[in-house]
N, C-alpha and C positions, 0 to 999 in steps of 0.2 A: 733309116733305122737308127734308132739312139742307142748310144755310146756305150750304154751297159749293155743290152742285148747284143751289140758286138763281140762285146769279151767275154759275156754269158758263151754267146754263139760258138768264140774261139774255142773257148776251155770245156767246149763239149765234144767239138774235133779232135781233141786232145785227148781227153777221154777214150774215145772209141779208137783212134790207134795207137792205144797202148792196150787195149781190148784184143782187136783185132790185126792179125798181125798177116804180110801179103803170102799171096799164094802162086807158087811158081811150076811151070810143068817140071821141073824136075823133082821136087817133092811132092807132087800132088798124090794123095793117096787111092789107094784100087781098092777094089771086091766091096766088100761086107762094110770095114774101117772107112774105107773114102765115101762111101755113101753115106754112114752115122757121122764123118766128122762135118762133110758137105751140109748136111741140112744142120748142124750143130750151127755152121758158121754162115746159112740163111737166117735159124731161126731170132742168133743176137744181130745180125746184121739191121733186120725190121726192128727189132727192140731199138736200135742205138738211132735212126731213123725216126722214130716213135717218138725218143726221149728229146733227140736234135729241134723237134718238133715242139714239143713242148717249152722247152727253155725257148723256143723263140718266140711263142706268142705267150709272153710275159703277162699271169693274173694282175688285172687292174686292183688296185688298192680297195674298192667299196666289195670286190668278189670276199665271196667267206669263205671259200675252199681255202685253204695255205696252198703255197708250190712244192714241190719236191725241191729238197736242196743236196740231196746224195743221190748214188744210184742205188744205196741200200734203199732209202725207203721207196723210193722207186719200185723196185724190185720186189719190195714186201706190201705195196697194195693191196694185192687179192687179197691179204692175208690179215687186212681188219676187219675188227666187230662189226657187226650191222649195229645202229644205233637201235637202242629198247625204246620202243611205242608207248606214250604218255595215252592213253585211253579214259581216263576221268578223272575227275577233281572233285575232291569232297572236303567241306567245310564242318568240324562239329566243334561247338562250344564246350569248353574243360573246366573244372574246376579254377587251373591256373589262366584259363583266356581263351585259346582257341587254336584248335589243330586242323594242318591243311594234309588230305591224305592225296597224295598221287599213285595213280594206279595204273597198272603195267598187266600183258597178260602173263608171261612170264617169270616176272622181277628181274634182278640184277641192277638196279638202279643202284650208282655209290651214294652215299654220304659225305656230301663236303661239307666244310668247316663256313661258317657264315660269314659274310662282312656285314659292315655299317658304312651310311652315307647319311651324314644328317640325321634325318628321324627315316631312315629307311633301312630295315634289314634284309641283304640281300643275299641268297643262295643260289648258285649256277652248275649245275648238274651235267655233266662232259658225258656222250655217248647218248645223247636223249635225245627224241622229236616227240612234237604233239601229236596226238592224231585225235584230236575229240570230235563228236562228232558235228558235222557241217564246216570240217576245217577250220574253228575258229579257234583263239586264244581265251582263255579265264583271265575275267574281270568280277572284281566282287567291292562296290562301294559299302556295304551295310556296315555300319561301324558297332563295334563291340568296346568296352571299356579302355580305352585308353589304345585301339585299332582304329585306324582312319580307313584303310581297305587292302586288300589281297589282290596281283596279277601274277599271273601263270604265263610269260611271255616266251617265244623261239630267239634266241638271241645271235643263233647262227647254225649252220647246215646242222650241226651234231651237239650244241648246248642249250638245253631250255632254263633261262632265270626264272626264281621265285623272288618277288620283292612286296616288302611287307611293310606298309604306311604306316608310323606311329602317328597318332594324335599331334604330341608334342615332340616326344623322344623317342629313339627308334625300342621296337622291341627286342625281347631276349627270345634266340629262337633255338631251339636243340633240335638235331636232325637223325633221325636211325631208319635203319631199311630193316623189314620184318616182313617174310615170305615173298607174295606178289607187289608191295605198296612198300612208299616211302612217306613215312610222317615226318614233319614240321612241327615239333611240341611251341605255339606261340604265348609267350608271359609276357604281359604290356607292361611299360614301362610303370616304375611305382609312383614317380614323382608326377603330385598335384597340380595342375595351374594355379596360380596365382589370380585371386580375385583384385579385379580392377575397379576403383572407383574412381566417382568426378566431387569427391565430399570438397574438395577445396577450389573446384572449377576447373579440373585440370584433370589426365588421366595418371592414374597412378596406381600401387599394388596397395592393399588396404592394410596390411601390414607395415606401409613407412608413412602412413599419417598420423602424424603426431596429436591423435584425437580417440576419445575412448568413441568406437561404433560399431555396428554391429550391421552387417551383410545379410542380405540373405538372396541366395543366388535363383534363377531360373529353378533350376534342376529342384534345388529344394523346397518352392514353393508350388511347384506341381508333386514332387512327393508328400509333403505333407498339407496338402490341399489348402495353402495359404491365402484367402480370396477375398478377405475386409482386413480392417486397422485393426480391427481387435484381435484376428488371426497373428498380423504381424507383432501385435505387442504381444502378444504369448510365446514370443520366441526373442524376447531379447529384454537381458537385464532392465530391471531402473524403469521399463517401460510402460506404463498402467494402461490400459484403457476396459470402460465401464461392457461388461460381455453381455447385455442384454439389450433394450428396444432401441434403435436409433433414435429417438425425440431427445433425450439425454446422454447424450453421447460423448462422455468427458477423458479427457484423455490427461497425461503425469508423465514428466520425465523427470527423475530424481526429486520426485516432489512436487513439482511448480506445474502449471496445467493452466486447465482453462474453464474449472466450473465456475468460476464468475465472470457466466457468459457473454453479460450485459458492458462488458466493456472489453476489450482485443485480447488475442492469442498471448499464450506462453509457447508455441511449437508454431515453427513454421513448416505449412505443408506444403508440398510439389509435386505434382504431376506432370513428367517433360517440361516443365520449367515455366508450368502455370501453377500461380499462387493461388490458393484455399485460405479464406478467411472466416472468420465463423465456424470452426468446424465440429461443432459439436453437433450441430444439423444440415451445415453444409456440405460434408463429404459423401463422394458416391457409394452407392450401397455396396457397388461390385468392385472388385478389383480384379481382372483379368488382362492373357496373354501378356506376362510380366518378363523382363528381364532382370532386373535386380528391385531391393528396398535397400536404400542405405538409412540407417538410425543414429543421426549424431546424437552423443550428449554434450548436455552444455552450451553456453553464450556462443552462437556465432556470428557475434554481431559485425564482425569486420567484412563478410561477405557475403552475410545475407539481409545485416540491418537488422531494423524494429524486429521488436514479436518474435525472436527465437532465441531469449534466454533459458529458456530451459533445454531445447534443443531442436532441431533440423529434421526433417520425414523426407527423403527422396526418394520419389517414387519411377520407377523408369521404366518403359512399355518397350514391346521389342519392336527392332527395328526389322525395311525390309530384306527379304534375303534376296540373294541371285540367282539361285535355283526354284521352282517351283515348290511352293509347302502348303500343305491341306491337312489343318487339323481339326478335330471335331471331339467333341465331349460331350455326357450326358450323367445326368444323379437322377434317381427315384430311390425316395424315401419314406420314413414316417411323417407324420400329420403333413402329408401329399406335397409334400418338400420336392421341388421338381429344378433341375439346372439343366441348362444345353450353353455351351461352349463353343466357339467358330471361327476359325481365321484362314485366310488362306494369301499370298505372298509371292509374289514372281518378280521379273525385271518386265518391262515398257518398252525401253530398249539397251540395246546390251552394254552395259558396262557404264550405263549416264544414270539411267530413269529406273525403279523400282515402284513397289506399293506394294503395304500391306493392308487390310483389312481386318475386322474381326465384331465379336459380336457377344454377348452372353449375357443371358435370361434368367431370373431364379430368383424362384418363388415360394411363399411353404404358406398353411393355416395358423390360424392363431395355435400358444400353447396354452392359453386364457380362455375360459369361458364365460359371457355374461350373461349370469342366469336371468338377470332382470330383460334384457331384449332378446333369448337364446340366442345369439350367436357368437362367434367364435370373435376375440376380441385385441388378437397383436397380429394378425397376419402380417406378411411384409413381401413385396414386389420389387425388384429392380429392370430394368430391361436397360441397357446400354450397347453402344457401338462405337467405333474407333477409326479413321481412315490417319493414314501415314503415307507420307510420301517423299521419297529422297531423289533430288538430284545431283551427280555431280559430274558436270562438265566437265572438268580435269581433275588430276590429280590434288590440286591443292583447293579446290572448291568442294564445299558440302551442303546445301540447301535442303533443309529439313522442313516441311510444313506436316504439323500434327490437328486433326480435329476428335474432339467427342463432344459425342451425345445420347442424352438417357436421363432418366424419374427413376426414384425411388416411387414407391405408394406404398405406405405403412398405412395399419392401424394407430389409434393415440400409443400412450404408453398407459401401461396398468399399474395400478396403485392402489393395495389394500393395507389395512393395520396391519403393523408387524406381528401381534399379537396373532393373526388368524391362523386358522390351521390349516388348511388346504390355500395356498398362496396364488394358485390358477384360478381363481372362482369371484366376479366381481359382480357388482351393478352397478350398471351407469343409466344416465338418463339418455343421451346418444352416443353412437360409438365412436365417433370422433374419428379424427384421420390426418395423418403426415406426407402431403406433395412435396417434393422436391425435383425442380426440371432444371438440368446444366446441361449448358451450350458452350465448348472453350474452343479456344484455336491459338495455334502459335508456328509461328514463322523461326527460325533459325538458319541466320549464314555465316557461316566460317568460313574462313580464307585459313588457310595454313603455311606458310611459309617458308625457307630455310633457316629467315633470321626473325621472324616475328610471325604469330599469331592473331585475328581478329576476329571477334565473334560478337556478334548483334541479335540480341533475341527479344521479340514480340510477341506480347502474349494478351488474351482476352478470357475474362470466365463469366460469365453471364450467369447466375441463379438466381431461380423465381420458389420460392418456401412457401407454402400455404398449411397451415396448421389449425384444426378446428379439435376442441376438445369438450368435455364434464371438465370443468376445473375445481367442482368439489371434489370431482371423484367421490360420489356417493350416491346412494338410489334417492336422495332427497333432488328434486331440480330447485337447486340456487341459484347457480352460473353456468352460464355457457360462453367459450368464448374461440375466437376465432382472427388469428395474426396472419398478413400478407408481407411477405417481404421481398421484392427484387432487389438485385446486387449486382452491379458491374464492376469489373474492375479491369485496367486497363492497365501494364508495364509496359517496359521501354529498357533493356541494360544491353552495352557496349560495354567491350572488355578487351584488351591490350595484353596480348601475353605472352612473353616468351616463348620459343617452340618447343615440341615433346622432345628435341634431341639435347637442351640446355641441362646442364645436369651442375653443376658449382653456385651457379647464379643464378636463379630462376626467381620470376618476375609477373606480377600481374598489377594492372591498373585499370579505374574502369567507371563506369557512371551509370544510377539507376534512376528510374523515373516514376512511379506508379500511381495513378487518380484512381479513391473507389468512388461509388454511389451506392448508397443505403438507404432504401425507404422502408419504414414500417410502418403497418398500417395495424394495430387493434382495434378490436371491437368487443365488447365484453356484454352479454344479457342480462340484466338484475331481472329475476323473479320477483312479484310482490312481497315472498316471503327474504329474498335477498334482499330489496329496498328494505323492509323496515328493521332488517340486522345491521346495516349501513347507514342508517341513519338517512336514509334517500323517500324523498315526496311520494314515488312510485316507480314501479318498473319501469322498466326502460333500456338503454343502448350507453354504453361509456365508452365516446372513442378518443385515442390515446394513437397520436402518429409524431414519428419521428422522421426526418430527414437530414441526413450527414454527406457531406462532399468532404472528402479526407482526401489529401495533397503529401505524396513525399517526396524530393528530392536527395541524393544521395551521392558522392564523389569515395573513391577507396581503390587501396592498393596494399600489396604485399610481397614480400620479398623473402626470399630463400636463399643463404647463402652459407657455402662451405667453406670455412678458414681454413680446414683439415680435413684429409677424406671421411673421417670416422662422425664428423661435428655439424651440424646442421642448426642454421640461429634463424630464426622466423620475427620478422616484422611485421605486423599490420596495419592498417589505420581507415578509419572509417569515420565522415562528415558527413551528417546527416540533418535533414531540416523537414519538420512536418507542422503540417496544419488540422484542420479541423473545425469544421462548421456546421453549423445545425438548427435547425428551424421547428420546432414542437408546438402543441396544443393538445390539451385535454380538455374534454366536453362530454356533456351528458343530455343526452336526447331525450326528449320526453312526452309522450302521446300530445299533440295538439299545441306544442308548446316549442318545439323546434329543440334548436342545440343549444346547451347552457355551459358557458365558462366554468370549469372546475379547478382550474389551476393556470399557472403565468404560461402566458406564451411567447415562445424566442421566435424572433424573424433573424437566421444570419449570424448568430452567436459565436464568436470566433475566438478561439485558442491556435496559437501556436509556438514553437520552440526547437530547439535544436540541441546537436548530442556530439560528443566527441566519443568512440569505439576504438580502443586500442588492444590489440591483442600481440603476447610477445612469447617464445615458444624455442627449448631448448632441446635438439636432439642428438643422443650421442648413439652411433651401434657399435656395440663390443664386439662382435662377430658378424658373420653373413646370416646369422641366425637369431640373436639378441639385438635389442632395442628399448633406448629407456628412453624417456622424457617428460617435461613438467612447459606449465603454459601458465600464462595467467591472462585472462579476458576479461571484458566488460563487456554486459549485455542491456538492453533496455527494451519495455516494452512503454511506446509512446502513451502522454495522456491523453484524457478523451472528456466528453462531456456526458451526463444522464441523462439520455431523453424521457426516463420513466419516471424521475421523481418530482414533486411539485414541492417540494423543499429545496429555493435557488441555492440557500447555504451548502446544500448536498449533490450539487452540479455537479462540479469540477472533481476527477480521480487526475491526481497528481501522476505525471511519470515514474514509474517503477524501474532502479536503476541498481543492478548488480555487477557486484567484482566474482569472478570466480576463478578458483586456485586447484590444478590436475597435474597429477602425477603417475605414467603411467609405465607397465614394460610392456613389449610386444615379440613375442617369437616362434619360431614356424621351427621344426623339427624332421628330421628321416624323408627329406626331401618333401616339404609340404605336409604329410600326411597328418603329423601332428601341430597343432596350431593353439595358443596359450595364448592370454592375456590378461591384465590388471592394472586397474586403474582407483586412485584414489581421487575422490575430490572434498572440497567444501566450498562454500558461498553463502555471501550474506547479502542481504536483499533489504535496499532503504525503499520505501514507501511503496510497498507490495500494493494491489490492489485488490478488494476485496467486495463482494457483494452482499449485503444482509436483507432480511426479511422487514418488512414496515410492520405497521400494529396488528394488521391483517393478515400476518403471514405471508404476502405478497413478496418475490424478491424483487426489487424493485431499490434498492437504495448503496452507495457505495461508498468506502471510508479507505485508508491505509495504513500499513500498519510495517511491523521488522520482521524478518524473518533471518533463521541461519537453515541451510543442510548442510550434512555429511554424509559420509557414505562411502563403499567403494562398489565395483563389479570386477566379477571373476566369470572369464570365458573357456570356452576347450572345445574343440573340434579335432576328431580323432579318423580315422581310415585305418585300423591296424592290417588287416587283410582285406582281399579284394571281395568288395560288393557288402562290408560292415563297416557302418557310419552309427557315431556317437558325436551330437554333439547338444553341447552343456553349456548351462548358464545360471550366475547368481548374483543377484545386487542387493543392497541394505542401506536402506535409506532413512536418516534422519531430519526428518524438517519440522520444526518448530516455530512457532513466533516469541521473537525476541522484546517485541515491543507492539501488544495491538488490545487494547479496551472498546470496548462497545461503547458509540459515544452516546447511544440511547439510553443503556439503562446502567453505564457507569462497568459494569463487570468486564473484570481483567481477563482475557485469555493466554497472555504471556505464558508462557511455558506449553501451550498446548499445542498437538501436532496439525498440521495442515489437513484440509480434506482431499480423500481420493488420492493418499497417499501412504500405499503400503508400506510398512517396515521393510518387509524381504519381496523379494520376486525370487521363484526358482523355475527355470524350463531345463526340459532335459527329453531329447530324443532321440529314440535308437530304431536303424532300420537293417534292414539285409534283403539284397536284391542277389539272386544268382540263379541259373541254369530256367529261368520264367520265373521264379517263384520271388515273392516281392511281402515283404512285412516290415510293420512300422508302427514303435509305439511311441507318443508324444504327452506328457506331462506338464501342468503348468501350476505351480502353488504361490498361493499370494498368501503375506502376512496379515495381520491387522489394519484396516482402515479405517477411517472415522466420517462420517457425512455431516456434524456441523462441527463450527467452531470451538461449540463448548467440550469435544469429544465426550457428548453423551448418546450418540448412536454410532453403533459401530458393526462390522462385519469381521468377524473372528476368521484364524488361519484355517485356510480350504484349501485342496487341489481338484484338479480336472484330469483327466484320463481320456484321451484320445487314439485309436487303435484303427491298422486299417488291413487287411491283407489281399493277396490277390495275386493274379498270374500274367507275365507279358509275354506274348508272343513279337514279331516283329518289329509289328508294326500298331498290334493294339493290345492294351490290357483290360481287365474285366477286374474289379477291385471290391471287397463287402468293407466297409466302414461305419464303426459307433465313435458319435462325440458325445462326452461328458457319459462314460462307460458307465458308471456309478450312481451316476442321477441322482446330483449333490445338489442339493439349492443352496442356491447364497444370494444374498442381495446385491444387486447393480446400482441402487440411488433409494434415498430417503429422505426425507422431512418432518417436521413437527408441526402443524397448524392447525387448533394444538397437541391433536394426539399424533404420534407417529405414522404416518404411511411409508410401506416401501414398495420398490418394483424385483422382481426377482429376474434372476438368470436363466438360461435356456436351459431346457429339458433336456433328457437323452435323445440323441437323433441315429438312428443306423437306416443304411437303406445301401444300394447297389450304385455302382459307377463304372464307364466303359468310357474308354479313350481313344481314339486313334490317329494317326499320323502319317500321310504319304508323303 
């Protein structure tokens, strides 16, 4: 027996004879008195026997009964409550968040006071058992705003816990007892997550990069059914892109863009960290199962290289999850606008292997009618799919392989005089048609480490373009013509970098690699009536192909370092070396007569050159809430050669090479909820690159020229109560050329604005989601554009109205939505050869949408 239950044992002997005290025959008591006092002193004698008994088989420490440690309480057993029977659990959503009702047949339940653990509020209720029915405990995972989930647990013989999972932070919970039931008033916590990006290759809150951008999260691009580029530029400052047919697909950040398509990008795009080139008809039609867009503005040449002085598109797909997920979507609309939507998401095996999938279709008819062959004349198709696959072996491994695949199939683009009334109504001689088939894949491994970081990403985009059109665009047949393009392109980047836990001195080093292949292939029809407006023998075939092997190499790194905890000074630096080769021929075919030289042909034509990319960046925070900072970069976008002109003098577009100078503040408010920002910039741009029209109207020829912008953007992202979101945006942009003459016909355009480049952007949109009920209005007004150089066509200040509403239950919503509420037309692209044609914007669309989610 051990040592306590010894002295336990003693000091209960003790007890009882000071209790009981002995009994002798000469005091023993008679009659009536000795018989009451005799069973008096059997009945404590059993008690004290009882109690002996007890103290010696000592409750083991895991038992939940307590021991007695007097003989009062001893003695007062009988004399407790019966614990009150927990009989049901009811969950109803409040205004404030969400109430848990527990239910008694009785009542009597108290009311204690709550604690916190982490993000968990937890309430313990004394004098309670479960009794629900099948004997089991409440569990409730469904998460509600800012609840991660509810249990109803036994915590011991007579305490049942209530613990309440915040998201992030625990929540506020109020507790009162009312008749039979005890409620649980639950308010989730108010403070926002922090959105995280990888804008500078690294994870970080998007609040401390010292870069004007703009987010747009998961959540919000299924709210506001964010699904192409053009979607996303309608929601973020400085951002332009062209909102009508994919064949012309030009996109503006602070001005700078890429309608002079015929030579490289001003925006670098990324998808999972495959590169897009060309993307004015390169890019996929759909954009689904997204996790974020980041929108840089501005040169980021130090980490991303060539072709992203105007600014950076990251586009990022979701990754897999660890629990089983099955979503599915669908739209039915006007002119037979049809989408279905599909992913679904598990682990392979537990805790190493995952996959996700997914999928989505959508389609609509033309808004165009060609009276001359009746049929409907811009339809547009995408069909695309996605496999993702993660592994990781350990903790510091991550092995991401990403693939997609998918076509657009458009109709041409539509083009009637500006001047026409009815802008949907054409004729053409055929109706022409826009393929585009991408095949990409990319590999990524990261190591993670305590004291370094490593990450190597491989990537492939495969696009095959086939474009056949009217090139008059007119019911006269002159031209018909008809462009193949395949495109490979191949990277390679290795990256060295500090780990996520460095925080004074943070560090990235690293090396890029990337070969494309470009072949184009034209083909153009002269009618006889086109031969003798051309000055050509006879009809015939004009082929026109180009071939380029482009070479980059790239070495950069950059440095973060804190003299002082408030001061943050940023280095960059980026060595870069490109090539570019090219091999051309124009020819002209002619009945009986084969193919005829029409212009010089390059075999192997080689250009090359190299760049220095320095970017240097100062940031200071005045609070845990304020942040200011100013950068100054250099951006470039490489030169290239003209494979369309037959003017050797008009080969060569010089490298386009900009300094740009930002000044911005950034700060978050009321625990996240409110969120500010401003940034100012300006930049001047030597030897812009430019595309012009030949005698023909043809674009087809390219020159350089000066350029300056200015500007700033103003952001706002608000949550003042729960389930009401506002968020706001505004840029104004001034881009000019500072120095650029037409070297054809001598005229100045100095001083005039850039094309597909609005003065103002403004988005601004407001939703409220609560108790099912789901509403959401989105706005987008663009200022003044101009579509040529000489800004004499142009497209005056318009907005869009976007509207959606609807009901969520659980697990699915049922949504009515109209885009372009107003059914505003405005032009997307125009020309003069030589009377003006333009193409217009999309019609009003509303139709039906259903979502769901297991």
């Amino acid at each position: 027996m051990h040592q306590r239950q010894l002295g336990l044992l003693t000091l209960a002997g003790a007890l009882v004879c000071l209790t009981i005290q002995p009994v002798n025959a000469e005091s023993e008591p008679t009659g009536t008195e000795g018989l009451a006092q005799s069973s008096e002193i059997n009945r404590i004698r059993d008690r004290s026997e009882t109690f002996a008994t007890a103290i010696t088989e000592i409750p083991r420490v895991k038992d939940r009964q307590r021991a007695f440690t007097t003989v009062r309480e001893w003695l007062a057993q009988d004399a407790r409550p019966k614990p009150i029977q927990i009989t049901g659990v009811r969950l109803n959503p409040t205004e404030q968040g969400l109430a848990v009702i527990l239910e008694t047949v009785d009542g009597g339940l108290s009311a204690p006071a709550p604690t916190t653990d982490g993000n968990k509020t937890i309430v313990e209720i004394s004098n309670a058992v479960l009794a629900l029915p099948g004997g089991q405990e409440f569990q409730s995972s469904d998460s509600e705003d800012g609840i991660a989930s509810v249990s109803v647990t036994q915590l011991n013989d007579t305490t049942v816990r209530v613990t309440v999972t915040g998201t992030e932070k625990a929540a506020t919970v109020q507790v009162r007892s009312s008749g039979r039931s005890l409620t649980l008033s639950i308010t989730p916590s108010l403070e926002e997550e922090e959105i995280v990006v990888t804008a500078q290759k690294r994870p970080e809150p998007a609040q401390n990069v010292p870069i004007s951008l703009t987010v747009i999260p998961r959540q919000t691009l299924e709210d506001a059914d964010i699904n192409s580029v053009r979607r996303v530029a309608a929601n973020v400052p400085n951002f332009f892109a062209t909102l009508g047919q994919r064949a012309f697909n030009f996109q503006t950040i602070r001005g700078i863009g890429n309608s002079n398509y015929l030579v490289r990008d001003a925006i670098g795009f990324y998808i999972d960290g495959v590169s897009y080139e060309n993307v004015h008809q390169y890019l996929p039609g759909e954009l689904f199962d997204l996790e974020r867009v980041e929108v840089l503005r501005g040169p980021q040449g130090t980490l991303y290289g060539r072709s992203s002085q105007a600014g950076v598109v990251n586009i990022i797909s979701r990754a897999p999850t660890k629990i089983p997920e099955f979503q599915i979507g669908g739209v039915y609309g006007n002119y037979n606008q049809r989408r279905v939507n599909l992913s679904v998401s598990d682990e392979l095996v537990k805790d190493q292997l995952a996959f996700r999938l997914s999928g989505s279709y959508n389609a609509r008819d033309g808004f165009t009618r060609d009276t001359l062959l009746g049929e409907n004349a811009d339809a547009q198709s995408s069909l695309f799919g996605r496999a993702n696959f993660v592994w990781t072996p350990s903790k510091e491994w991550n092995i991401s392989f990403n693939g997609n695949v998918g076509s657009n199939q458009d109709g041409d683009a539509t083009f009637v005089l500006l001047s026409q009334r009815d802008p949907f109504k054409v004729q053409r001689n055929i109706p022409g048609s826009l393929d585009v088939a991408i095949n990409t894949q990319s590999l990524r491994i990261a190591y993670e480490g305590a004291a370094v970081n490593v990450i190597a990403t491989t990537a492939r985009n495969r696009t095959d373009l086939t474009y056949i059109s009217d090139i008059d665009y007119s019911p006269i047949d002159l031209l018909r013509g008809e462009s193949v393009q395949p495109s490979t392109i191949w990277s390679q980047e290795i990256r060295i970098q500090s780990p996520a836990t460095a925080d004074r001195f943070r560090w990235v080093v690293g090396g890029y690699y990337q070969s494309r292949s470009l072949d184009i292939r034209s083909k153009t029809f002269y009618t006889p009536l086109a031969a003798s407006l051309f000055g050509l023998p006879d009809s015939g075939f004009g082929r026109l192909t180009g071939l380029y092997d482009q070479t980059t190499f790239a070495g950069f790194g950059q440095i973060d370092f804190k003299p002082i905890e408030p001061l943050t000074l940023t280095a960059g630096l980026r060595y870069e070396t490109f090539g570019d080769r090219l091999s051309r021929s124009n020819t002209f075919e002619l009945p009986g007569l084969g193919e005829v030289p029409v212009g010089p042909s390059l075999n192997n034509s080689q250009i090359n050159g190299d760049i220095v990319l320095p970017r240097f960046a100062v940031q200071y925070r005045f609070s845990p809430a304020v942040m200011a900072y100013g950068s100054v970069a250099r951006g470039y976008k490489p030169g290239s050669q003209n494979y369309a002109s037959d003017d050797l003098t008009q080969l060569l577009a010089r490298p386009e090479k900009a300094w740009s100078y930002e000044l911005g503040v950034k700060s978050n408010w009321f625990n996240n909820r409110l969120t500010a920002s401003v940034a100012v910039f300006w930049s001047d741009i030597d030897d812009y690159q430019l595309l012009l029209p030949d005698e023909f109207g043809f674009a087809s020829v390219t020159t350089n020229g000066g350029v300056r912008t200015r500007g700033f953007e103003l952001e706002l992202a608000a949550k003042p109560f729960q389930g009401f979101e506002v968020v706001a945006g505004f840029g104004y942009t001034n881009a000019k050329f500072t120095q650029y003459r037409n070297p054809f016909t001598g005229v100045s355009f100095s001083g005039n604005r850039l094309t597909y480049a609005p003065d103002y952007t403004l988005n601004l949109g407001v939703q409220y989601r609560n108790s099912g009920f789901f509403g959401r209005v989105d706005l987008q007004g663009l200022g003044t554009y101009f579509f040529d150089d000489a800004n004499t066509i142009k497209q005056s200040p318009f907005a869009l109205i976007n509207a959606r509403i609807g009901y969520e239950w659980k697990n699915v919503g049922i949504y009515f939505y109209v885009d372009n509420l107003f059914n505003q037309e405005y032009v997307t692209a125009a020309f003069r050869p030589p009377e003006t044609l333009a193409s217009f914007g999309d019609s009003r669309i509303f139709g039906f949408q259903v979502r769901a989610k297991f």
